[in-house]
N, C-alpha and C positions, 0 to 999 in steps of 0.2 A: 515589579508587580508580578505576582503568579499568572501563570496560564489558568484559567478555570477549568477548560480542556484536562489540561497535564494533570492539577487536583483531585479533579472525576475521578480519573483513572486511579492515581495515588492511593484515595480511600476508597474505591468500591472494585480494587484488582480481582481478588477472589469471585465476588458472583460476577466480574465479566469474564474472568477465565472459565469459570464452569461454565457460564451459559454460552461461551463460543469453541471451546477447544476442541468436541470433540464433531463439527461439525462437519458434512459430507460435502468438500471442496474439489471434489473432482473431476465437474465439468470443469470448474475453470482453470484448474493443473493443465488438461488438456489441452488447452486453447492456448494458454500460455508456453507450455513444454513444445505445441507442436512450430510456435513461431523462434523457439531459441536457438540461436547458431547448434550447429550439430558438432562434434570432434574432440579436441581435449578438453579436461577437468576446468567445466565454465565456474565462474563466480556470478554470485544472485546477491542480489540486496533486497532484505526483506526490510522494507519501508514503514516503519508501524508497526513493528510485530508482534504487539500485543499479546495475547495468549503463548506465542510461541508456535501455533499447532503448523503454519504454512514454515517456516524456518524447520522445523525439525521435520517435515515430510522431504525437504526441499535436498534436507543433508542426508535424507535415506537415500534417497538418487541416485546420492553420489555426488553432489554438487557442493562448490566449495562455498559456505553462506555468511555473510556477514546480517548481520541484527540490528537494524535502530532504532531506539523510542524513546521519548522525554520523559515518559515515566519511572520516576526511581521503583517502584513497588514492579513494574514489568523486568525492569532490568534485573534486579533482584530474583524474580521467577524464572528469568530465562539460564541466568545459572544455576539454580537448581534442579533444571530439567537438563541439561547439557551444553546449550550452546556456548559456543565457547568466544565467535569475532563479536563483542555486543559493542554497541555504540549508544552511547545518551547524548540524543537530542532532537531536534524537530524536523523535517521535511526543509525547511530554510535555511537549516544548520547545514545541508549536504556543501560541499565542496571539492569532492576530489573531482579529478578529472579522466575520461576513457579507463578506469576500473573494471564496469561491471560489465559483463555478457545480459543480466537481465537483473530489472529491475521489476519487486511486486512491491503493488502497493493496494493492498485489498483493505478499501475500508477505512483507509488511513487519510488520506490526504483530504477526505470529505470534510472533515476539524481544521484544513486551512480555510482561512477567509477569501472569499471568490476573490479580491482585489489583491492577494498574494498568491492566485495559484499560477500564475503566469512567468511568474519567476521561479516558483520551485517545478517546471515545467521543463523550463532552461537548462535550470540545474540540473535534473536529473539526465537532462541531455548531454549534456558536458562529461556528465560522470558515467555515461553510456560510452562502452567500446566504438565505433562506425557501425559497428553488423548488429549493435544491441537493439535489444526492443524492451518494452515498459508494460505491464499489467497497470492498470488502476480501478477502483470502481466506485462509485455511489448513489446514493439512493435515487431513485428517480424525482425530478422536481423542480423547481426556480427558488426554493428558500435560501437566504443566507444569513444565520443569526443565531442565539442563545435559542438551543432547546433541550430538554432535560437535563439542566444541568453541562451543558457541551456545544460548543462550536458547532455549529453543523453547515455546511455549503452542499446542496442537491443538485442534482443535474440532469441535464435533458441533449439531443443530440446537437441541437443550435448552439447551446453554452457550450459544450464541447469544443466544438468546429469552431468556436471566438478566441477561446484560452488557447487552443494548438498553435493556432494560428501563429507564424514568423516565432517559433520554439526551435527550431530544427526537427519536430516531431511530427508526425503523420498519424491519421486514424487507418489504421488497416483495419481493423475489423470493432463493429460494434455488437454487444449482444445481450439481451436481457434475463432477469429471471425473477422467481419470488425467493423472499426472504427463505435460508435454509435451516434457520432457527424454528422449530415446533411452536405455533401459534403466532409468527410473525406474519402480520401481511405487507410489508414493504414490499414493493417494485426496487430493482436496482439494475444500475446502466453498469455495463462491463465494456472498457477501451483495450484493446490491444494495439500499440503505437508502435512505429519503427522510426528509424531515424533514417532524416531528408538526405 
C-alpha cells in the first residue's frame, strides 16, 4: 500500500519546492549550528530533505551531508541540484548506528504518526554519535491525521516531553516561531535534543 504522505510529495514536488527552497532558515541554522560538536569535518543528516535547501546550505559549511526522503520526485531533485549521499526512505527506515554528529529534521517528521514517533525517536538516537544532538520541528498543536492530502502529527511542549521521554534524548532547548513562508500563519514548536 503507498504512503499518501510519500504520493503528495511524488506529484506536487515542483510547487513544494518553489514554495519552500528559498526560504529564510536562519534562525534555526543558529540554534542548531550553535549546539553541534565543534572540531573535525562533522556529518548531518538531513532528515526529510525535501526541497534540498537545509542539505545544500548544510554542505556550504563545509559539513559532510547525507540526504533522506521517500520521495522518489525529491530524490530525483536533489541530484539535480548536487547532492550527492541521497538515501530513499522514511524516518522508520533509519538504522545506522552512532553515524551522525547532527541530525535535522525540519518539518519532516510531523508526516510520522504520533504512535510511531517514539521509535523513530530512538532511532535517530542510536544513529546519533554520544555528543550528537537532533533538530526537529512542527507545527504547533494536538492533531494527528489526514490533512490536505498528508499525514500530519502537531505538537505542543507536553507531547513533546511524552515522545522523549526513555529515547536516550533530552529537550535542551525549545523555541517557537511563525510560519517563514509569505502568507502562512502556522505557529511551529522547534526541539533541540542532546543525547542522555
Amino acid at each position: 500500500m503507498k504512503d499518501p504522505t510519500t504520493e503528495y510529495y511524488n506529484q506536487n514536488s515542483k510547487d513544494y519546492i518553489a514554495d519552500t527552497f528559498n526560504c529564510d532558515m536562519s534562525l534555526r541554522y543558529k540554534e542548531f549550528l550553535a549546539y553541534l560538536p565543534k572540531g573535525k569535518r562533522l556529518t548531518i543528516l538531513d532528515l526529510g530533505f525535501g526541497s534540498g535547501r537545509d542539505s545544500l546550505f548544510f554542505l556550504e559549511q563545509g559539513y559532510e551531508v547525507y540526504s533522506m526522503d521517500p520521495s522518489e520526485e525529491m530524490i530525483k531533485h536533489g541530484k539535480e541540484i548536487g547532492l550527492s549521499h541521497l538515501i530513499k526512505g522514511q524516518a522508520q527506515d533509519l538504522h545506522e548506528k552512532e553515524v551522525y554528529d547532527g541530525i535535522w529534521a525540519c518539518a519532516s517528521l510531523l508526516h510520522v504518526p504520533y504512535e510511531d514517533l517514539k521509535e523513530v525517536f530512538i532511532r535517530c538516537r542510536v544513529a546519533l554519535k554520544p555528543e550528537g544532538i537532533m533538530y526537529a520541528s512542527f507545527k504547533v498543536g494536538d492533531y494527528d491525521g489526514i490533512r490536505s492530502g498528508r499525514h500530519y502529527t502537531d505538537m505542543n511542549i507536553d507531547r513533546a516531553e511524552e515522545l522523549i521521554k526513555d529515547t536516550g534524548l533530552v529537550i535542551k532547548k525549545c523555541f517557537y516561531n511563525d510560519d517563514v513562508r509569505p502568507g502562512r500563519k502556522d505557529k511551529w514548536i522547534n526541539l533541540i535534543l542532546i543525547c542522555e
